[in-house]
C-alpha positions in Angstrom: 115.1 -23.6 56.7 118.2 -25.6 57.7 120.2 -24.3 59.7 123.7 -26.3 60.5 125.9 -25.2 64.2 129.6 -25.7 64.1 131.4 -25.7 67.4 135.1 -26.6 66.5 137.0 -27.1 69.4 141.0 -27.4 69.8 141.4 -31.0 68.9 137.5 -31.7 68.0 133.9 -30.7 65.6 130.9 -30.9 67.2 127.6 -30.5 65.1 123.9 -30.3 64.5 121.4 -30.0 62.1 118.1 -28.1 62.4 115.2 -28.0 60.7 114.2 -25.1 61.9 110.1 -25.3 61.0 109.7 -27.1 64.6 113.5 -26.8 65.7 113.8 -30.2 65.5 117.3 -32.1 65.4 117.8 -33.5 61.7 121.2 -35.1 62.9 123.9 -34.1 65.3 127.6 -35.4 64.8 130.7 -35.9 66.2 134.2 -35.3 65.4 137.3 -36.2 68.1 140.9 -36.4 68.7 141.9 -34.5 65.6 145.4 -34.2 64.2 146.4 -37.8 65.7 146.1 -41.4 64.5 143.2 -42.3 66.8 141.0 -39.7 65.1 137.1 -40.8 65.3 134.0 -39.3 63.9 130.4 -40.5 64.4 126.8 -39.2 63.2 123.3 -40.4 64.7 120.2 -39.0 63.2 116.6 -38.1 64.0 115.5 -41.5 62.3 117.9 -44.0 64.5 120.6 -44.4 62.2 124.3 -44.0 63.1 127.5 -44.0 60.9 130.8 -43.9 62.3 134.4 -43.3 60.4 138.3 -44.1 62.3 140.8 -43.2 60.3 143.1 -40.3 60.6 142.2 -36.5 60.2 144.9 -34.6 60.2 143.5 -30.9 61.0 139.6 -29.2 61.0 140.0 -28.9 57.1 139.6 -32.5 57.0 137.4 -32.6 59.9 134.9 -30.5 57.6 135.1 -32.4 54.6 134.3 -36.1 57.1 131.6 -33.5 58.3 130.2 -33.2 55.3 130.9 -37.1 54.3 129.0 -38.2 57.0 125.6 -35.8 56.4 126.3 -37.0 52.9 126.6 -41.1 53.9 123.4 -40.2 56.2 120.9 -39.3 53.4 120.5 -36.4 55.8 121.0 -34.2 53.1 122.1 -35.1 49.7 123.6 -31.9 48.7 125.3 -28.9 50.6 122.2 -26.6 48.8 119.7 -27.9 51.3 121.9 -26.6 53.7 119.9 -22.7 54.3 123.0 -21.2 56.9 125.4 -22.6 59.3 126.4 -21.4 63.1 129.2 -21.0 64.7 130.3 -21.1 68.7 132.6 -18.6 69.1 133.8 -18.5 72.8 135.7 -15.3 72.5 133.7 -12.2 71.4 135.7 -9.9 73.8 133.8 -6.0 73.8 134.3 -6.0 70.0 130.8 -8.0 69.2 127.9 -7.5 70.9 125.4 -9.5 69.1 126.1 -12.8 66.5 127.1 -11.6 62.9 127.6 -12.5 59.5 130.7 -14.2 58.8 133.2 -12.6 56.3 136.9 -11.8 56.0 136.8 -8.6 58.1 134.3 -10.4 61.2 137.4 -13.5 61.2 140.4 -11.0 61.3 138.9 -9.5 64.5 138.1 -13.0 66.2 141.8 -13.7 65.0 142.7 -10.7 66.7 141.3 -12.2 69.9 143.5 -15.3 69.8 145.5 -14.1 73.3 142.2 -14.1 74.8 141.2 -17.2 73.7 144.2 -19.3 72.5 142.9 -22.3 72.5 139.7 -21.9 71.1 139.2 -18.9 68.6 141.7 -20.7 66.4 140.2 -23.8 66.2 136.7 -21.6 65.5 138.4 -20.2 62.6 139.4 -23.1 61.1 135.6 -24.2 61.3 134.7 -21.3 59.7 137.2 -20.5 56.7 137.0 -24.3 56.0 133.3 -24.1 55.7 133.4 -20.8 53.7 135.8 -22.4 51.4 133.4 -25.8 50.7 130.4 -23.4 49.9 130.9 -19.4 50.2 127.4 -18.7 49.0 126.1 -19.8 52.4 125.4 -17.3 55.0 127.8 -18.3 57.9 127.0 -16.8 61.7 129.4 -16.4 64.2 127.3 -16.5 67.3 129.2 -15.4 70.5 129.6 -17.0 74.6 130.2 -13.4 75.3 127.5 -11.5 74.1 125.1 -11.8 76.6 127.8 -10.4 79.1 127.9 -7.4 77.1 125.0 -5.9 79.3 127.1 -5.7 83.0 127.9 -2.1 83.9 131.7 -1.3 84.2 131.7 -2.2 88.1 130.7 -5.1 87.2 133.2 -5.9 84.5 136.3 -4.1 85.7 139.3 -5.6 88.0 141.3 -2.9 90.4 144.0 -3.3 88.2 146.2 -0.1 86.5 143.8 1.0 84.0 146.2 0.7 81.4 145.8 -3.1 81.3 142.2 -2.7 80.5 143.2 -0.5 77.7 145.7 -1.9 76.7 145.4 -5.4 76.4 141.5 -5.4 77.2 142.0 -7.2 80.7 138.3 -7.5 82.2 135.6 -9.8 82.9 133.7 -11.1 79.3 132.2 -13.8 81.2 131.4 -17.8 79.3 128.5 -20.0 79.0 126.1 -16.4 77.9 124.1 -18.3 74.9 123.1 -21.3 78.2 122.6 -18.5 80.3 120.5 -16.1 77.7 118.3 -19.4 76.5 117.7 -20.8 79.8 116.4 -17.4 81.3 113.8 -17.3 78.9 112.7 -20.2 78.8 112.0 -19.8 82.5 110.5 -16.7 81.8 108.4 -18.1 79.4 107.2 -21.4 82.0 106.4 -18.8 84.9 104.4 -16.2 82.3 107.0 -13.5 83.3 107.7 -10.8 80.8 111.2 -11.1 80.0 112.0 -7.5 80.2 110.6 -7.3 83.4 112.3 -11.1 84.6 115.1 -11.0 87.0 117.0 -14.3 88.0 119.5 -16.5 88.8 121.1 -18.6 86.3 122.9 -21.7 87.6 125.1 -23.5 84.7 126.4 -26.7 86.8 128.6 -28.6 84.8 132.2 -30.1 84.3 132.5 -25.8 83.6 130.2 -24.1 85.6 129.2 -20.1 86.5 126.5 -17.9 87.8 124.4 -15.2 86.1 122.8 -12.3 87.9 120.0 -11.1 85.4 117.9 -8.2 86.2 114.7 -7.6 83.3 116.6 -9.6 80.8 120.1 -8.3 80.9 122.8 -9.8 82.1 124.5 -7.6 85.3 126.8 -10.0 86.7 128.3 -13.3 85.9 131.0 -15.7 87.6 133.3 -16.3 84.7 135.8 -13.8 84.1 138.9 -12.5 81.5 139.3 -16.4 81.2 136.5 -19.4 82.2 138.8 -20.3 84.7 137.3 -17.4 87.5 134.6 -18.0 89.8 132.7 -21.4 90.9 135.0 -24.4 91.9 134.5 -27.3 88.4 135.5 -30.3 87.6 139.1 -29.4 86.9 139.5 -25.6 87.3 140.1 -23.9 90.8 137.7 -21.1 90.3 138.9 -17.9 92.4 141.5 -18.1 94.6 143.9 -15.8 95.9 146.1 -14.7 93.3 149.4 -14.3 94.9 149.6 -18.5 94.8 150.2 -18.4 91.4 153.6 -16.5 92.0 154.0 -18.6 94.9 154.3 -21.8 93.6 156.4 -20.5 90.6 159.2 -18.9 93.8 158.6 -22.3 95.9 157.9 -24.9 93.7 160.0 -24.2 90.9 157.1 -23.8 88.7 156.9 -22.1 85.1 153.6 -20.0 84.5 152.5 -22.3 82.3 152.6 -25.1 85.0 151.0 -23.8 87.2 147.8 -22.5 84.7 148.2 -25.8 83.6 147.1 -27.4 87.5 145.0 -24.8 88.1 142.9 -25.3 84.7 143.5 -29.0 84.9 144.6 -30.3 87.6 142.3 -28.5 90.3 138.9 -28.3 91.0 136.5 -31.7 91.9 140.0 -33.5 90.3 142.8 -32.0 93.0 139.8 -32.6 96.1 137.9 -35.7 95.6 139.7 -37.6 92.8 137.4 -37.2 89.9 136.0 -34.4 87.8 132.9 -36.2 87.3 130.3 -35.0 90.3 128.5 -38.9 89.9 131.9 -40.5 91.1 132.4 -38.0 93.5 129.1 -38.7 95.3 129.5 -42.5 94.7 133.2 -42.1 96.6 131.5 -39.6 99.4 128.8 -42.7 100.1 131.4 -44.9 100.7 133.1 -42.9 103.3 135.9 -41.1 101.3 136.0 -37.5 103.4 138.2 -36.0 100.5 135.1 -36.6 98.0 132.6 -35.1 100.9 134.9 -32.3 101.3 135.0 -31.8 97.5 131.0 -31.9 97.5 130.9 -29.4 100.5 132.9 -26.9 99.0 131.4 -26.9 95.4 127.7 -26.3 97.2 129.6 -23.2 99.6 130.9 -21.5 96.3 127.6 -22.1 94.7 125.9 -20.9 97.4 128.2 -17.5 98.5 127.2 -16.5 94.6 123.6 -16.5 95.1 123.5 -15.0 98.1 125.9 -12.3 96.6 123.9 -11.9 93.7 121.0 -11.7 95.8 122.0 -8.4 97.2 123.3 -6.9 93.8 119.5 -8.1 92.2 117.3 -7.0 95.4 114.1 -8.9 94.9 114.2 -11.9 92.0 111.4 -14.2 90.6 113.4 -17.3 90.1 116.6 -19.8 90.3 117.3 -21.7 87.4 119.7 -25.1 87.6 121.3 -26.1 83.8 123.9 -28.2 82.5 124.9 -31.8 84.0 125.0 -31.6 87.1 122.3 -28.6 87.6 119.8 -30.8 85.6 120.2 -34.1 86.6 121.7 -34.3 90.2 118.3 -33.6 92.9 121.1 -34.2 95.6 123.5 -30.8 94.8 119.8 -28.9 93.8 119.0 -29.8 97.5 122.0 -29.2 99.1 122.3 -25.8 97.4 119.1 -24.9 98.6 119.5 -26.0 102.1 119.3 -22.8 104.1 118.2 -20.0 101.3 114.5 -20.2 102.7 115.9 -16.7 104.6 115.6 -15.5 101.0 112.2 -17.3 100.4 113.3 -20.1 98.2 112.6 -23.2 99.1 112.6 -26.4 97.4 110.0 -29.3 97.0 112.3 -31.9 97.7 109.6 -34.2 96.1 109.4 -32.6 92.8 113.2 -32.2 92.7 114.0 -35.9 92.9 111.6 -36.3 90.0 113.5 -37.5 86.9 111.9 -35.8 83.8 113.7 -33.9 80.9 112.3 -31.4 80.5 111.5 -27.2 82.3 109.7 -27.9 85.3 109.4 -26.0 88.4 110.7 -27.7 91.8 109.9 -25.1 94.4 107.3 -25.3 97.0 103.7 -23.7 96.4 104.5 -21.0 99.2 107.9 -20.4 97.9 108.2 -16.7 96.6 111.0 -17.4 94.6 110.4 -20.0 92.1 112.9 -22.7 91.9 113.3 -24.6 88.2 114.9 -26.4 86.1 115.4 -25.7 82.4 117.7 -28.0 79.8 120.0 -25.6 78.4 120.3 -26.4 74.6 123.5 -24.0 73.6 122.8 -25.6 69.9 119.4 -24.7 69.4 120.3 -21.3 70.6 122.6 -20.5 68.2 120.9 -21.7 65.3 117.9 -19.2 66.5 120.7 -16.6 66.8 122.0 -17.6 63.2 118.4 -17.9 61.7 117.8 -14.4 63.0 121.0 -13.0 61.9 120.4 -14.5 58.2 116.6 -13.0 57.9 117.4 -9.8 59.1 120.3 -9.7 56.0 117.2 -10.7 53.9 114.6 -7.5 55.1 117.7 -4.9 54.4 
């Protein structure tokens, strides 16, 4: 089967084709700065080749039909029927989905009722989705879900001290991001240290330009860093992460700020950006090697945050088999791996600092022999995930 994942974004399409026999990656594509004049799209497959198009798009309905232009142009596919099913990322699944569904009119008017939740991206997910059902309706579309794997955290988790009425409401509580990352690097883990999922309990680190924490006890997600929005939690590349929330009414009496500003800097504007000049954690080290103390001081107080989470989640999990690192910066830079580490051998983990400056892509484990808990590294692959999802989703509507 071929199985095709959509993740529309506000002003972009990002896609992938899988033949999903060995999972491999047919093609994966590209679709950016829709809705101006600059607008570029670009497709490299399996085989080498790459196609690009710059010209305008106007909106994701023509974003769609250059999607489909370029698998065309490809000779990925040479007709829409050799396409099986197609995925969609859907960041805001809220309490009303807990698992990925079929895609039809009454699944879209509840993610469209989760727009204030998701403004910027449930919209653009939409579009995706009624621009694909429009091309070919016969094909089983999946909405699969960032939320979902959140869905597990008990109430105390998930609740904030807030009147209750807010939570009912207007549905005001942690949902959590990043759950497909956190879901498929877990078990992949799992699966490396011949651990029975059910019976696995971890910590997920998803270190990126967005980044959060999972607490995971037998499988199931009990806590995560991410909150009502992706903007709670760990310090990123442009977002704040948790700070005290009376600033935010601060800056709007003292500044002369609007509400909008100031989520504006603190989504934007904040974060590795505000501290050491760049969201990109490569710069930042570059800068802190050259004796710029704002870019150390941005590097110190993204390891503290990362750090005060495990060490919190420690104590909610008890005893855990393993700490995962994922995304960017958790895959690829040994020096924040070490420096989070540095100290945690209290909790029994401790890292081969050997192993973790190894560059190799792909799950390996870079803990010492006589660590307890088992330090690794797992590629998150948020595609591949939902097209398993989406597969699943399309044979169990086959078997009823």
């Amino acid at each position: 089967m071929k199985i095709l994942v959509i993740n529309s974004g506000s002003s972009s399409i990002k896609f992938k084709l899988y033949d999903m026999k060995n999972e491999s990656v047919m093609c994966k594509g590209l679709i950016e700065q829709i809705g101006s004049d600059n607008s570029f799209a670009k497709i490299s497959t399996a085989h080498g080749s790459i196609k690009e198009i710059s010209r305008p798009i106007a909106n994701h309905a023509q974003g769609i039909d250059i999607m489909n232009e370029l698998l065309f142009n490809s000779g990925v596919v040479n007709s829409l029927d050799e396409i099986d099913g197609v995925g969609h990322r859907v960041v805001q699944g809220a309490d009303v989905f807990s698992d990925a569904v079929l895609i039809d009119e009454s699944v879209m008017a509840k993610i469209e009722e989760l727009i204030p939740l998701a403004p910027l991206h449930n919209p653009a997910h939409l579009a995706g989705m009624r621009e694909t059902l429009k091309v070919r309706p016969d094909i089983p579309n999946v909405a699969v879900f960032d939320t979902v794997f959140h869905q597990t955290m008990p109430k105390s988790s998930y609740m904030y001290a807030l009147p209750i009425e807010f939570y009912e409401k207007y549905k005001i509580r942690k949902y959590g991001f990043h759950g497909t990352s956190h879901q498929f690097v877990s078990k992949a883990a799992a699966k490396i240290l011949n651990i029975d999922y059910d019976k696995f309990s971890c910590i997920t680190l998803h270190l990126g330009n967005g980044a959060s924490i999972a607490a995971i006890k037998n499988g199931k997600c009990i806590d995560t860093t991410m909150g009502l929005t992706p903007l709670e939690g760990l310090m990123m590349g442009t977002r704040c992460g948790s700070i005290d929330p009376a600033i935010m009414p601060f800056l709007m009496e003292n500044a002369n700020l609007s509400a909008k500003e100031v989520d504006n800097i603190m989504n934007k504007k904040s974060g590795l950006l505000a501290i050491g000049g760049s969201n990109d954690m490569r710069i930042i080290e570059q800068k802190m090697d050259a004796g710029d103390e704002n870019a150390k001081l941005a590097f110190d107080m993204f390891v503290l945050k990362v750090k005060k989470f495990i060490g919190a989640y420690i104590a909610i999990l008890g005893k855990i088999d393993s700490i995962i690192f994922t995304a960017g910066i958790g895959e690829n830079d040994a020096r924040i791996r070490e420096a989070v580490c540095e100290g945690l051998e209290i909790f029994d983990i401790k890292i081969d600092k050997i192993k973790n400056k190894e560059s190799k892509d792909e799950p390996r484990r870079i803990s010492q022999i006589d660590s307890k808990v088992r330090i690794a590294i797992v590629p998150t692959d948020e595609e591949l995930a939902i097209a398993q999802d989406a597969l699943r989703i399309i044979k169990n509507k086959g078997n009823k």
